[in-house]
Each structure stands twice: as C-alpha cells, then as structure tokens.
C-alpha positions as CSV (number, residue, x, y, z in Angstrom):
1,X,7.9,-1.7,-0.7
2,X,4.5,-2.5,-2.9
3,X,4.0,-5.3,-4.4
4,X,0.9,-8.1,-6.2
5,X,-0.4,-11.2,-5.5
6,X,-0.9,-13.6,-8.2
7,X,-3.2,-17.1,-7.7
8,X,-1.7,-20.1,-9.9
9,X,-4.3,-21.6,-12.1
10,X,-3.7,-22.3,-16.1
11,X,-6.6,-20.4,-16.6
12,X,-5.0,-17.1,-15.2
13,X,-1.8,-17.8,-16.8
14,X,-2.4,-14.9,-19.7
15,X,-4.0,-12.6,-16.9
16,X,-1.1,-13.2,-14.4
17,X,1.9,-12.1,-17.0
18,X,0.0,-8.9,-18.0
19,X,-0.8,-8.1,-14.5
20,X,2.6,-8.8,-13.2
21,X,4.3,-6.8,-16.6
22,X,2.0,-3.9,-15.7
23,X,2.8,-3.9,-11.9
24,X,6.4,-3.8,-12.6
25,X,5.5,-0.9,-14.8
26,X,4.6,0.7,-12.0
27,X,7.5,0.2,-10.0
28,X,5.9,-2.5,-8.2
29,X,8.8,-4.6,-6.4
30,X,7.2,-8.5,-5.1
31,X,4.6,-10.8,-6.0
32,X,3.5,-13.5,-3.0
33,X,1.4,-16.4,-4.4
34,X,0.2,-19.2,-2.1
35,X,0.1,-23.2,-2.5
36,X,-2.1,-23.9,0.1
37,X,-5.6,-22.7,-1.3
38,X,-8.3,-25.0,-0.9
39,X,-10.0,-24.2,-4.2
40,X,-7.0,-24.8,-6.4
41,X,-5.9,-27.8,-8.3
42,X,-2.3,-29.4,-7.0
43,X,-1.5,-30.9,-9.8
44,X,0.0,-28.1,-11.8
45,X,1.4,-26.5,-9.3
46,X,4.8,-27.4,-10.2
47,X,5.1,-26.0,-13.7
48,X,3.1,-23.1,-12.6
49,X,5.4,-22.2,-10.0
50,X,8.4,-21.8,-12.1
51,X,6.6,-20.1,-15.1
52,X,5.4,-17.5,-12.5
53,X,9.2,-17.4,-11.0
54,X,10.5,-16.7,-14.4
55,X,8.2,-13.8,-14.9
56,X,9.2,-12.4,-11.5
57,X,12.9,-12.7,-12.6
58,X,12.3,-11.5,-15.8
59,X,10.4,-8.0,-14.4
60,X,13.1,-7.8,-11.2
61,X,10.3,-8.3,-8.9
62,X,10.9,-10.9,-5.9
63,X,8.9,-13.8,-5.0
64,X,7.4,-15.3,-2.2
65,X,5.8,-18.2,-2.2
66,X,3.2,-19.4,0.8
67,X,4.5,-23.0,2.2
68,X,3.9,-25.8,4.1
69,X,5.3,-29.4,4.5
70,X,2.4,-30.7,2.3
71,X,2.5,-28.2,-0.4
72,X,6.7,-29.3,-0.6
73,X,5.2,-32.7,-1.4
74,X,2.4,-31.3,-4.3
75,X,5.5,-29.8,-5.7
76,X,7.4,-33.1,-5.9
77,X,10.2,-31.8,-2.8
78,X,11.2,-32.7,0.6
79,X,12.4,-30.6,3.5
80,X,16.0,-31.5,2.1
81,X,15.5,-30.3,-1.7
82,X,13.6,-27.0,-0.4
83,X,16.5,-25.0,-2.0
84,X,15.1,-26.3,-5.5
85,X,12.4,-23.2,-4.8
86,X,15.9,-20.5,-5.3
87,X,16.7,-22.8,-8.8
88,X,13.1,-21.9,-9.6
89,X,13.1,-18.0,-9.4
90,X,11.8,-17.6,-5.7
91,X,13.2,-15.2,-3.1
92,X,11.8,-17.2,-0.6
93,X,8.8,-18.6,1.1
94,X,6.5,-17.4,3.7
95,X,6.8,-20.6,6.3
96,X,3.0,-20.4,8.2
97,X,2.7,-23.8,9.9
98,X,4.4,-27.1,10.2
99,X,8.0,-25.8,10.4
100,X,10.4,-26.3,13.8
101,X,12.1,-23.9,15.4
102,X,15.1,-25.6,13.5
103,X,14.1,-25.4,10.4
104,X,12.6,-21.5,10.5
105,X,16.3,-21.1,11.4
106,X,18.0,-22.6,8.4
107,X,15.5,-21.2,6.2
108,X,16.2,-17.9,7.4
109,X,20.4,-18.4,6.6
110,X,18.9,-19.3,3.2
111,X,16.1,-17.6,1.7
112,X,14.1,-14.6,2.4
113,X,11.3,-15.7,5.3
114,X,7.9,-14.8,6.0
115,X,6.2,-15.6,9.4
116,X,2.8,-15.0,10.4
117,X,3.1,-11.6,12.0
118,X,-0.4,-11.7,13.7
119,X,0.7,-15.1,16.0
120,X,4.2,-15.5,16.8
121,X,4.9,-14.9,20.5
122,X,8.0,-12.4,21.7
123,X,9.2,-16.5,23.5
124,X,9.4,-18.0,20.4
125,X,10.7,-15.2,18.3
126,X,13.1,-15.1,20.8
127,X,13.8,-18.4,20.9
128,X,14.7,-18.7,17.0
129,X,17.3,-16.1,17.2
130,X,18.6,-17.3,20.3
131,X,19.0,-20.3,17.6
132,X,20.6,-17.8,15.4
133,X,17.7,-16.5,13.2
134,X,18.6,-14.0,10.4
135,X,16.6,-11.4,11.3
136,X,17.8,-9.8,8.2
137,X,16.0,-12.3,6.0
138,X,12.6,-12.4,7.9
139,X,9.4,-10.1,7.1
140,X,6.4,-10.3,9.4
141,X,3.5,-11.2,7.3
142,X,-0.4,-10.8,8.9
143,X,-2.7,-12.2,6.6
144,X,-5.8,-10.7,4.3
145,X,-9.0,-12.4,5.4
146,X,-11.9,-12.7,2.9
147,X,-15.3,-13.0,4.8
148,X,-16.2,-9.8,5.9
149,X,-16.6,-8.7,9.3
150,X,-13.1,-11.0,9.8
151,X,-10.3,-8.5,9.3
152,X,-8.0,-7.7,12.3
153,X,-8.4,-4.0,13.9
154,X,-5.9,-1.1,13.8
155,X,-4.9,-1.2,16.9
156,X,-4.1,-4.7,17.1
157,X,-1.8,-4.3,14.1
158,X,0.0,-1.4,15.4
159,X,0.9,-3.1,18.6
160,X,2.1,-6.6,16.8
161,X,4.0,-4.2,14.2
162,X,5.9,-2.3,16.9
163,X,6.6,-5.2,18.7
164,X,8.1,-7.1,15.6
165,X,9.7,-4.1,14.5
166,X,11.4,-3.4,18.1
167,X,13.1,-7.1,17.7
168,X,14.2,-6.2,14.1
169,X,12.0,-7.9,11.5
170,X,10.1,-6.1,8.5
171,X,6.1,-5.9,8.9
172,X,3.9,-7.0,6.0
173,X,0.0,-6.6,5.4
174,X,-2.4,-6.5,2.5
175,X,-4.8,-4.2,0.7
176,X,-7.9,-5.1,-1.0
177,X,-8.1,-4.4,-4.8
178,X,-10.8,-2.4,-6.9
179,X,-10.3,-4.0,-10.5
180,X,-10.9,-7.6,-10.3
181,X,-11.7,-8.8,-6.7
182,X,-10.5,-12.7,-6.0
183,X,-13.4,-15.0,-5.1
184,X,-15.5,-17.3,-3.8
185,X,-16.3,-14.2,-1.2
186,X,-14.9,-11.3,-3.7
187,X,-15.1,-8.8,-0.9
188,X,-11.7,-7.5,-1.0
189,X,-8.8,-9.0,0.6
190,X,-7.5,-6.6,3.4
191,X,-5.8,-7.2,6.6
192,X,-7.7,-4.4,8.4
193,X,-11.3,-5.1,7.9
194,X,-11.7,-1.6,8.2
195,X,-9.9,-1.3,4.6
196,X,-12.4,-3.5,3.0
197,X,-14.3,-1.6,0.3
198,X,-11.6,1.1,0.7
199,X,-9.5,2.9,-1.9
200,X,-5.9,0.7,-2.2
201,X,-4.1,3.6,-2.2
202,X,-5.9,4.9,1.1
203,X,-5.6,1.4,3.1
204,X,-1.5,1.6,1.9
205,X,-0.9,5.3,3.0
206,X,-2.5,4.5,6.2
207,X,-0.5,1.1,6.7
208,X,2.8,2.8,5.9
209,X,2.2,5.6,7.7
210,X,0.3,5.2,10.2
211,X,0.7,1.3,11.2
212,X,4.3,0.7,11.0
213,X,4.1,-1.5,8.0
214,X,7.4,-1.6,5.8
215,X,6.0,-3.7,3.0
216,X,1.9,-3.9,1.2
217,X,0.3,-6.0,-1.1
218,X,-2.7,-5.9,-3.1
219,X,-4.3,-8.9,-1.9
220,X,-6.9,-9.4,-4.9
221,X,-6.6,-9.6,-8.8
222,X,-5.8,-6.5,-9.9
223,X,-6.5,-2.6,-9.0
224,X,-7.1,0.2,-11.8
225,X,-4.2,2.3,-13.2
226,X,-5.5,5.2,-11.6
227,X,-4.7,3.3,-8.1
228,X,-1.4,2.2,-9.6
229,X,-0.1,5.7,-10.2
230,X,-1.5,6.6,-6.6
231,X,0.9,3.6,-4.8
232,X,3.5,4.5,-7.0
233,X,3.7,8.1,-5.5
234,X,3.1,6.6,-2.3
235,X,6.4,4.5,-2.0
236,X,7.7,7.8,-2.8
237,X,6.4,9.1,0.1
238,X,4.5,11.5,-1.2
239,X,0.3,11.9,-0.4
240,X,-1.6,11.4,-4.0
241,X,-5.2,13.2,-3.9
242,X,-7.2,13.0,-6.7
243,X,-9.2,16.0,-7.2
244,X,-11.7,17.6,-9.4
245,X,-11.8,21.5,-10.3
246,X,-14.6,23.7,-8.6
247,X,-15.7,27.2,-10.6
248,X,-14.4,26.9,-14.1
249,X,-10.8,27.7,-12.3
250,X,-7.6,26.2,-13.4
251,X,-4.3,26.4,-11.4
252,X,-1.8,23.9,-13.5
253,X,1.0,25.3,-11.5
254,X,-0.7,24.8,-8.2
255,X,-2.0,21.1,-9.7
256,X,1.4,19.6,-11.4
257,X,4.2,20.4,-8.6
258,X,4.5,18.6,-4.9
259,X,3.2,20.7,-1.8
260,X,4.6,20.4,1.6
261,X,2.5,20.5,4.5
262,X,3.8,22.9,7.4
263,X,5.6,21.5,10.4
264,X,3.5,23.7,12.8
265,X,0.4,21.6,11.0
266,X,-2.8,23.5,11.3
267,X,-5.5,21.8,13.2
268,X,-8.5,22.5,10.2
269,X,-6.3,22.7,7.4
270,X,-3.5,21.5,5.1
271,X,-1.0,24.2,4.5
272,X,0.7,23.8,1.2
273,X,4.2,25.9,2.4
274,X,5.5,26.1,-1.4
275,X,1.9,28.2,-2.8
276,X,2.5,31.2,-1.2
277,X,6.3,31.6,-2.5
278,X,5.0,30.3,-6.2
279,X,2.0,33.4,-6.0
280,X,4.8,36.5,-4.7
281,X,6.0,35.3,-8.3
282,X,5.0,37.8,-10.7
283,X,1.5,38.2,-10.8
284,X,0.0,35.2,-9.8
285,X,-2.5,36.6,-6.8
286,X,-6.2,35.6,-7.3
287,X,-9.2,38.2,-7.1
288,X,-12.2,37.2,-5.6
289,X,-13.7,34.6,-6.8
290,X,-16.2,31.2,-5.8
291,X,-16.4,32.1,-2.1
292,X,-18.6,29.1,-1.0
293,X,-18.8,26.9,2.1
294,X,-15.8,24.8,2.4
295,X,-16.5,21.3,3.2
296,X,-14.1,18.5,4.2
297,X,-11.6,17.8,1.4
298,X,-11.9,21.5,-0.1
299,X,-9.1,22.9,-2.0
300,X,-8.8,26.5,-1.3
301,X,-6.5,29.7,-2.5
302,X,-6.4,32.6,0.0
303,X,-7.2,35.3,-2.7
304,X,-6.0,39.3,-2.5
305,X,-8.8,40.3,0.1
306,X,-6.6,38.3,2.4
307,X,-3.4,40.5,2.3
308,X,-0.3,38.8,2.8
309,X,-1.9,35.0,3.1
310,X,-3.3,35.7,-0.4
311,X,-1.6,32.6,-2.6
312,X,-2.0,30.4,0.3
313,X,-3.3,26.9,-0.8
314,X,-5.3,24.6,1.5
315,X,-7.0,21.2,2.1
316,X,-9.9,21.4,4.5
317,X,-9.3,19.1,7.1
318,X,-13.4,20.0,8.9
319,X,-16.4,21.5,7.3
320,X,-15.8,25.2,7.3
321,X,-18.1,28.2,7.0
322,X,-17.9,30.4,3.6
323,X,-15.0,33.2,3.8
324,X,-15.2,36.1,1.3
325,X,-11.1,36.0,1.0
326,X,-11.0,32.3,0.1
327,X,-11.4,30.8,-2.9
328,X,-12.9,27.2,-3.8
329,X,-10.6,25.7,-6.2
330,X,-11.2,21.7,-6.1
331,X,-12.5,19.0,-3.8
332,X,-10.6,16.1,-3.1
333,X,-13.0,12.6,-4.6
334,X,-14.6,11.2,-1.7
335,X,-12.9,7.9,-2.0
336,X,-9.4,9.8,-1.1
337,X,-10.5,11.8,1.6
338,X,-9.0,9.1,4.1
339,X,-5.9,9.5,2.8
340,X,-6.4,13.6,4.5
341,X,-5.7,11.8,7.6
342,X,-2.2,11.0,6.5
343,X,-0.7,14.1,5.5
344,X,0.6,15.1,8.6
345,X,3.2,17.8,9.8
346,X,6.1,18.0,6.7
347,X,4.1,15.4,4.6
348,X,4.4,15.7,1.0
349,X,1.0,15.5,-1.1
350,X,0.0,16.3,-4.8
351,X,-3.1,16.7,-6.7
352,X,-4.1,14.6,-9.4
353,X,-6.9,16.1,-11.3
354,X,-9.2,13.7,-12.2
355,X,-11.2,13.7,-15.6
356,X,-14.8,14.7,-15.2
C-alpha cells in the first residue's frame, strides 16, 4: 500500500484537500498526520483533525493519526473517550510512547495500530500478544528523520522488518518527496538516509522489494505527477523507467506494453522475454543502426546482424563496449537508474518516455 502525509495547520488547509484529492487520484490508499510536532500550534488541532478525517473518508483513503497521552488532552479526550478518534474519520492511531502494555492491547481490538518498528523488542512484542494483541490490526511503523546524516541504514531495516514480519505485523517506512519538501530542515523525509535526495519512486521500489516493507509513505508535502504515475505502477508491481529516445528511433510498441525480465536473469543485462516474440511478428526486425557504447541504463534492440536474438530488447545493467548487432534505443534518466537494481528475475518493468 502507498500512501501521503499531511501536516495540520489552517494555512495548509487548501494545499492539504488538493494534495489528498490528487493522491487518491492516483490510487493512493492512507494519509498519516501527526499531533505531536513541536512547531505546530495545539489549539486547532481539534477541528483540523476531523476536517482532514472527512477528506480521508470522502476519497476512501485511511487515516492514521500520530498519538500520545498529551496530544489526547490537546484534542479535548482522555484514554477513555479515545474511540471519539473512529467518530472522527480515523482508522486508527500510531501509539509511539506513553501507552502500557494494556492499553496497546485494547487499542489493537479497536483500531488499526501503529508501533514504532525501529524499537520494540521481540520480549515486549511478545508480551502484548501474550496479552492478546491483534496482530491483525498492528503495522510496524520506523520513522522518517529530517536532519541529514540521521536516517537508519538498510541493513538495519531489513533485519527489524523480517523480524516483525516473522511474528506477523505489517512493516511501514517513508520516502522523501521531490515537489514541496516539509521544513525547518527541508531535506527530504526518508527512513533510509540513503533515500534522501533520491527519486520517491526509487526509495519505494527498493523498500517493497528489497526491504520487506508492506506499506510507504511520502513523508514530505507533495511529489510531482510524474513520481505519482511511477508509485502507482509500482503497487502494481510493475518497475516504471523513465526513458529518453537515442538516434531519432521510435519503438511505440516496444515503449507502451509491459516487459518481463527472464527467470534465468542475465548478470549484465535486462532481458525483456516478450520483444523477441513481438519482432518474429511480421516484419518488425531492425537493420543496423546507432551501434554506440552502451553505458549503464542503455536500452538496446539486438538488430538482424544478430540472427535469431535480433528483436531482443535490453537494459544495461554495466557499462558495455559498442556491438555492431546492437542497437541504442534509449537511456534510462539517471535519477531511475536505482530502480535497475530492482528488476530482478520475472520482474515486470515498463518504459515511460519522458519529454525532451
């Protein structure tokens, strides 16, 4: 699942409802906004909060809210009124700190649950459903951090991800955005600091399917619609490379369906196993043509020199030397050549020519 985040503030409010329309436009599923933010005023919390769950209810999309004993009491509740947040159009509330064991419990029979993925130990996960905690209800969220050099590392997240998994609870992370970054840092707000300053679409394909993460969310304001077409075929599963044409050549075909990888996956190249059946069709071979050096992120056609290969399409996965039967096609953009390093054996991808 994909979903936004969305900061309360009356100043926003106009910004918030476009973004969110837009997101859900997309096919963008949850919105998490949190009540604990240092920066932001208390006092309209309240009203805020039920505008923004109205909008969520009104575009299907879930949300979460970010919660603590003392943002309860900004919002005019107590631990015993906490359903009032259901009445007000939340799915439920990510519970960080200053919760007991007994109350994660009962919110988890209740609401959907967020915990802090990066901290809870297997002894007290264990110990809440010994208590009888819904795993069902409960997502694993790691948080975004916003000062640079601060973000967790890879590896970490993939070992607190299979663990949570392995006791049955959804993961969670964030993205950073590339429209409007959130301040007072705005330098992205990932949960791998090696995503910050990345592509959104990149940092999500590699946390889905690389890090064991079930759920993203763009962590700042707002990404581009370019990006939101990119998560969109994401959650679909499929690989979205944006491309640019090479040598005045246009292969619409080639460029508008969804290409499989191989599952024998070539260790220098991307095999798209659907080109070569679309070029025995008729007479769709190519002669000769823009034989060049083929650099990472190259999109090649295996031309008639190259006997029965010739219709084969490739990615470049390593700089390669010029080859007098392969054609240049494209290059995938340099921000998306990260997302190479998820197309792995039977992965789906498609190109997505980009204006130039």
């Amino acid at each position: 699942m994909l979903g936004i985040s969305v900061y309360l503030s009356e100043e926003r409010q106009e910004q918030n409802a476009k973004w969110i329309e837009k997101a859900a436009s997309f096919g963008l599923k949850s919105i998490f906004t949190s009540l604990h933010i240092p920066e932001d005023d208390h006092s309209s919390y309240k009203h805020l909060l039920q505008e923004l769950g109205d909008l969520a209810n009104q575009h299907n999309m879930e949300l979460l809210a970010d919660v603590s004993p003392q943002s309860l009491s900004h919002l005019g509740l107590k631990w015993e009124s906490i359903d009032t947040l259901l009445d007000w159009g939340l799915a439920g509330i990510r519970a960080d700190y200053g919760f007991s064991s007994a109350q994660i419990v009962e919110l988890s029979k209740k609401m959907k649950l967020g915990i802090n993925a990066s901290t809870i130990s297997a002894e007290e996960l264990q110990e809440w459903l010994d208590l009888g905690l819904n795993a069902s209800n409960v997502e694993a969220w790691h948080n975004f951090y916003p000062r640079p050099e601060t973000g967790l590392d890879k590896d970490f997240l993939i070992k607190r991800n299979q663990f949570l998994k392995g006791m049955g609870i959804t993961t969670m992370a964030f993205v950073p955005g590339d429209g409007e970054l959130r301040g007072p840092v705005f330098s992205g707000l990932p949960t791998l600091e090696k995503h910050r300053g990345f592509s959104p679409a990149a940092a999500a394909a590699e946390l889905m399917n690389s890090c064991y993460t079930d759920k993203v969310l763009i962590g700042d304001h707002s990404v581009n619609d370019e990006t939101l077409m990119q998560l969109t075929k994401i959650a679909e599963g499929v690989i979205p490379l944006r491309i640019e044409t090479l040598g005045g050549q246009h292969h619409e075909d080639l460029f508008k369906q969804i290409h499989t990888n191989r599952m024998d996956p070539a260790r220098d190249v991307v095999r798209s196993v659907e080109s070569r059946s679309y070029a025995q069709q008729g007479q769709n071979k190519l002669e000769p043509a823009n034989q060049v050096e083929r650099n990472k992120g190259m999109v090649t056609v295996d031309n008639v020199l190259y006997g029965r290969y010739a219709g084969e399409m490739q990615i470049t996965l390593a700089n390669l030397p010029q080859d007098a039967r392969v054609n240049v096609i494209a290059r995938v953009i340099e921000e998306d050549l990260p997302l190479l390093d998820e197309i792995k054996a039977g992965t789906k991808f498609q190109l997505m020519v980009r204006d130039q």
